[in-house]
C-alpha positions as CSV (number, residue, x, y, z in Angstrom):
1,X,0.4,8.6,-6.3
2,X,-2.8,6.5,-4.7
3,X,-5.1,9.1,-6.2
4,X,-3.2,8.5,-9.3
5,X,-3.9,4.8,-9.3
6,X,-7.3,4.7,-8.2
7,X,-8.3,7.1,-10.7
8,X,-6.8,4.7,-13.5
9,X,-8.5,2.1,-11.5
10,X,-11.3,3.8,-12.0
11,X,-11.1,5.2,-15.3
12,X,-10.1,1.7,-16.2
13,X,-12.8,-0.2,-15.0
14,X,-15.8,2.6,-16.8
15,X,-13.9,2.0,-20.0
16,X,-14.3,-1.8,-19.4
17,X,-16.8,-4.3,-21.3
18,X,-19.5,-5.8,-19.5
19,X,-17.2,-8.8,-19.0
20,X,-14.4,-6.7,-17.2
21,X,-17.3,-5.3,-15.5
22,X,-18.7,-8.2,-14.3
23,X,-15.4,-9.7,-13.6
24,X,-14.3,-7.1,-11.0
25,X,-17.4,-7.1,-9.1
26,X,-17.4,-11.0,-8.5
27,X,-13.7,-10.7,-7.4
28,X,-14.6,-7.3,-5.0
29,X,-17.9,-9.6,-3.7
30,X,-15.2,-12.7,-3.3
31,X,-13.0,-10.1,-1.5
32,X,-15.2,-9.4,1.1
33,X,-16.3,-12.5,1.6
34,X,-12.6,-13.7,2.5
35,X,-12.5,-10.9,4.7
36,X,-15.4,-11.3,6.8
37,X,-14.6,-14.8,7.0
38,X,-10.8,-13.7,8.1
39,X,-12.2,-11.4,10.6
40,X,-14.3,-14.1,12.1
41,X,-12.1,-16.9,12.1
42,X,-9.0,-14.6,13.3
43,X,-11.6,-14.0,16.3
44,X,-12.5,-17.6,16.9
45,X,-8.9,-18.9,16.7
46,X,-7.7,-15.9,19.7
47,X,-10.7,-17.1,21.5
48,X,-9.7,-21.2,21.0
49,X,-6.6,-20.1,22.4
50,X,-7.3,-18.1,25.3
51,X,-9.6,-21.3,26.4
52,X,-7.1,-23.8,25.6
53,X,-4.3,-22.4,27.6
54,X,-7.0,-21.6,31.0
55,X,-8.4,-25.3,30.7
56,X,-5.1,-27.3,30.3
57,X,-3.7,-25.3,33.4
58,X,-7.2,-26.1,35.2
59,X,-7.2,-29.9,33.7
60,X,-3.4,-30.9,34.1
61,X,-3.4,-28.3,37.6
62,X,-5.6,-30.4,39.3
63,X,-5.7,-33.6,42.3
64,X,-6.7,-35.8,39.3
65,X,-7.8,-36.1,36.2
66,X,-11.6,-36.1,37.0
67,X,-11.6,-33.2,39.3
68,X,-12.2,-30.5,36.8
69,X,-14.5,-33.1,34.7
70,X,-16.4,-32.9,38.0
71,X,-16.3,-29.7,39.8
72,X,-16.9,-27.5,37.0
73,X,-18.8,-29.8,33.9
74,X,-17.0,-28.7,30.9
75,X,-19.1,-27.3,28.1
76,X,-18.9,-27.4,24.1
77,X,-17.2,-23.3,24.2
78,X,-13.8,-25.3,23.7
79,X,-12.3,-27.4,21.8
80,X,-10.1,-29.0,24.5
81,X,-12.7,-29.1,26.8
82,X,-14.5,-31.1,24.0
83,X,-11.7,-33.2,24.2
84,X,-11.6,-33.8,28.0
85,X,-15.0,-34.1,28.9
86,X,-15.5,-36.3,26.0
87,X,-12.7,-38.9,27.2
88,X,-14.0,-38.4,30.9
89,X,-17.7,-39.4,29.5
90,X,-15.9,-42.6,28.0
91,X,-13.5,-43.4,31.2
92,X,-16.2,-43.3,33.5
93,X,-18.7,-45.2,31.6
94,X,-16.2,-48.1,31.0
95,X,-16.1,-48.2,35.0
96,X,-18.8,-50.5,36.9
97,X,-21.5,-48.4,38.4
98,X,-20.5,-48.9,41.9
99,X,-16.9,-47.3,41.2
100,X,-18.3,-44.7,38.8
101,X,-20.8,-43.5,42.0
102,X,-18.2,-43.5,44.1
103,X,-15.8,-41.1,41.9
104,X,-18.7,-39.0,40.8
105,X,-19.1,-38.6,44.6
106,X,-15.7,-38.0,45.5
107,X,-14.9,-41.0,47.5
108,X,-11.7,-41.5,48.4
109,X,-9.3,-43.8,48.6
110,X,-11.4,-45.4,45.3
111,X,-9.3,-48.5,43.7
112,X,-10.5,-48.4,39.6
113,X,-8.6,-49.3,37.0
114,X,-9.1,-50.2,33.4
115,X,-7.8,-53.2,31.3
116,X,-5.5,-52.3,28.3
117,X,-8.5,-52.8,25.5
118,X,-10.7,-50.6,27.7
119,X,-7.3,-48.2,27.7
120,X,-7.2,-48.4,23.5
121,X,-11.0,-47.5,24.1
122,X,-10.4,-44.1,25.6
123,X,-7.6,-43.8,23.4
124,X,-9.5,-43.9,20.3
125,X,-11.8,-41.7,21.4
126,X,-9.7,-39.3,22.3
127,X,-8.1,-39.1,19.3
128,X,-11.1,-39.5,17.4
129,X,-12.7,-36.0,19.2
130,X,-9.1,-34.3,18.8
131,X,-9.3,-35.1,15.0
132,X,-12.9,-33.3,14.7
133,X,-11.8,-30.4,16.5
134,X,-8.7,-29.9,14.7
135,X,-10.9,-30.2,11.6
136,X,-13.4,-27.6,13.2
137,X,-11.5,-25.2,13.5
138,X,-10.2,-24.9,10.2
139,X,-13.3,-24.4,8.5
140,X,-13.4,-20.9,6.3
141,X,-9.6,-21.8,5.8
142,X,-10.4,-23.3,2.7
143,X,-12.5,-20.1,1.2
144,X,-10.0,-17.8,2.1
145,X,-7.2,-20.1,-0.2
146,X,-10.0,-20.2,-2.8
147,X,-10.4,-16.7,-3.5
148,X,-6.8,-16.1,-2.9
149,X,-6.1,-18.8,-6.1
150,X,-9.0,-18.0,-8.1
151,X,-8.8,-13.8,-7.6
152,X,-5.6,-13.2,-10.0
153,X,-7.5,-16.1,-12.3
154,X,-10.1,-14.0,-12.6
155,X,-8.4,-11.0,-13.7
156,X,-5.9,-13.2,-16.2
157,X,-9.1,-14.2,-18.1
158,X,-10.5,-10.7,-17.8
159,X,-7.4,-9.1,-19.3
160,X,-7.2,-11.9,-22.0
161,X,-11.1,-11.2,-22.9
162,X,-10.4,-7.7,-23.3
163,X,-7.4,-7.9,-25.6
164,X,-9.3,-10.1,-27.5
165,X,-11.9,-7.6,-27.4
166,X,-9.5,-5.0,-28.5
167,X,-7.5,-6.8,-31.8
168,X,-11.5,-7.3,-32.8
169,X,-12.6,-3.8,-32.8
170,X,-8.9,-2.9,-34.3
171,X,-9.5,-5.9,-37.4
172,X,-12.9,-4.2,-37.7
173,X,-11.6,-0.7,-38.2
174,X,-8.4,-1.8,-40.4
175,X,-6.3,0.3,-38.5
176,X,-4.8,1.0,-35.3
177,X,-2.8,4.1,-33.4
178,X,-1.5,4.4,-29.4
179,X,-5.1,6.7,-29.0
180,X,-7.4,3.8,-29.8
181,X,-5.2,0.6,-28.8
182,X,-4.3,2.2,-25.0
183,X,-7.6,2.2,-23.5
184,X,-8.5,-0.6,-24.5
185,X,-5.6,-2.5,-22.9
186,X,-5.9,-0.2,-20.5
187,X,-9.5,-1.2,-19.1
188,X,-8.1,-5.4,-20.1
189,X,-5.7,-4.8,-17.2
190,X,-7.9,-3.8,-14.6
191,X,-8.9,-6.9,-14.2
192,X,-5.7,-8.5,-13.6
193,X,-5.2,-5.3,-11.0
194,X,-7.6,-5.8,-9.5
195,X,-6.9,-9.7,-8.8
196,X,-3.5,-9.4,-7.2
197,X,-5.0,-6.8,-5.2
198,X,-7.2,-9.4,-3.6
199,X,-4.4,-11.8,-3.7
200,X,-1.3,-10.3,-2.3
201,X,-2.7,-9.4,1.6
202,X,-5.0,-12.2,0.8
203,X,-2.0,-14.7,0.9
204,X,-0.4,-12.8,4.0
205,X,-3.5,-13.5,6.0
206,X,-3.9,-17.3,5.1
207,X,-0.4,-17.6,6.0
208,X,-1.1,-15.9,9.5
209,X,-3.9,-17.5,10.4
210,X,-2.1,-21.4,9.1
211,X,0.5,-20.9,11.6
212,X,-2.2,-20.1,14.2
213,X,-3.8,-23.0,13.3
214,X,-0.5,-25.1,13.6
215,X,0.0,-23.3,17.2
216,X,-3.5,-24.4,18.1
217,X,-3.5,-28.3,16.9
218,X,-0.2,-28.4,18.4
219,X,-1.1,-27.5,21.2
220,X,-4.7,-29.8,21.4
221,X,-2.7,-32.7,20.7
222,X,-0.2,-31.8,23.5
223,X,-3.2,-32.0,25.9
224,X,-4.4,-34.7,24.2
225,X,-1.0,-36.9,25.0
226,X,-1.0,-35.1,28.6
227,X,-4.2,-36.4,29.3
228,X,-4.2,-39.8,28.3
229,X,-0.8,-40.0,30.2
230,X,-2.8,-38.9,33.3
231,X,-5.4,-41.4,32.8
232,X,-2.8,-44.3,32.1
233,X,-1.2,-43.4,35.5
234,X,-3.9,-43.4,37.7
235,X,-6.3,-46.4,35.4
236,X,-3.9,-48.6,34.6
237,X,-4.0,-51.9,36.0
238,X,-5.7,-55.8,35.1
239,X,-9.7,-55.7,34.6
């Protein structure tokens, strides 16, 4: 039966205009484009949340909230470690130098605290680098719905073109019969075929990957909260 179809598929698509023609090869090129893009961001989201999980159980594990910030400098690889270091950078500049040296060197018994505008400061910025992240990461999510929308468009306008096409060539003859009328709605449909093809996993796989995405922002924001509760706890206090 898949031989079946892909020979009308096939057959189809040879009996097509140039305008089917050129139809199904921008929705095949738009088709692999989603996928590669699928691929790659199915990749990047397993890796986002491999890194997540390790660096919140580090971050949330340790003495206190700057011991991973300094024992181990986060890099950009993350997103939550943008998050963290980027909130560290801001809690430690806000300190006076003399403080800030002594954290940085791991003095203890260290009195700092921050005032409540100085709090809202880290705050914001938190929130601020957990926004860009979340908006990172879901980057290619939009070409992926674009092609999925615009595939079975394609193929409607396609099909519509070619029965146009068709009821011209059958006013031009002044007659028509099953023989000559079939396949030329035959090759109109292909078109359309050809776009739910694209479609139908297409939608599956933008679904998947949204709830990933959910997870994953759910999860960032979770860290973000956890860490600002951290900082609150041992900051607090008058200027």
């Amino acid at each position: 039966m898949v031989e079946f179809f892909a020979d009308s598929l096939y057959t189809g698509f040879m009996q097509s205009s140039m305008m089917g023609k050129g139809i199904v090869m921008v929705q095949l090129l738009a088709s692999v484009i989603m996928i590669a893009i699928a691929i790659g961001k199915w990749r990047e989201l397993s890796r986002v949340g491999t890194l997540t999980r390790r660096v919140s159980h580090d971050v949330m594990g340790g003495g206190d909230v700057l011991e991973y910030y300094l024992a181990r400098h986060p890099n950009s690889h993350s997103a939550v470690e943008m998050i963290y270091s980027g909130t560290c950078e801001r809690l430690l500049k806000l300190l006076t130098p003399d403080v800030r040296s002594l954290l940085m060197g791991r003095q203890s018994g260290v009195v700092a605290a921050l005032s409540q505008h100085e709090m809202g400061l880290v705050k914001a910025l938190c929130e601020h680098i957990l926004d860009e992240e979340e908006i990172r990461i879901e980057r290619g999510m939009g070409v992926i719905a674009t092609v999925v929308a615009l595939a079975p468009m394609l193929g409607l306008l396609g099909t519509v073109w070619g029965v146009l096409d068709a009821f011209a060539d059958m006013g031009a003859a002044g007659s028509a019969t099953i023989a000559t009328m079939a396949p030329a709605i035959s090759s109109a449909l292909v078109t359309t075929v050809v776009g739910l093809l694209i479609a139908i996993p297409g939608v599956c796989v933008h679904a998947r990957l949204s709830a990933t995405l959910r997870g994953l922002n759910s999860q960032m924001e979770g860290f973000a909260d956890d860490l600002m509760g951290r900082i609150r706890y041992e900051f607090q206090g008058g200027a």
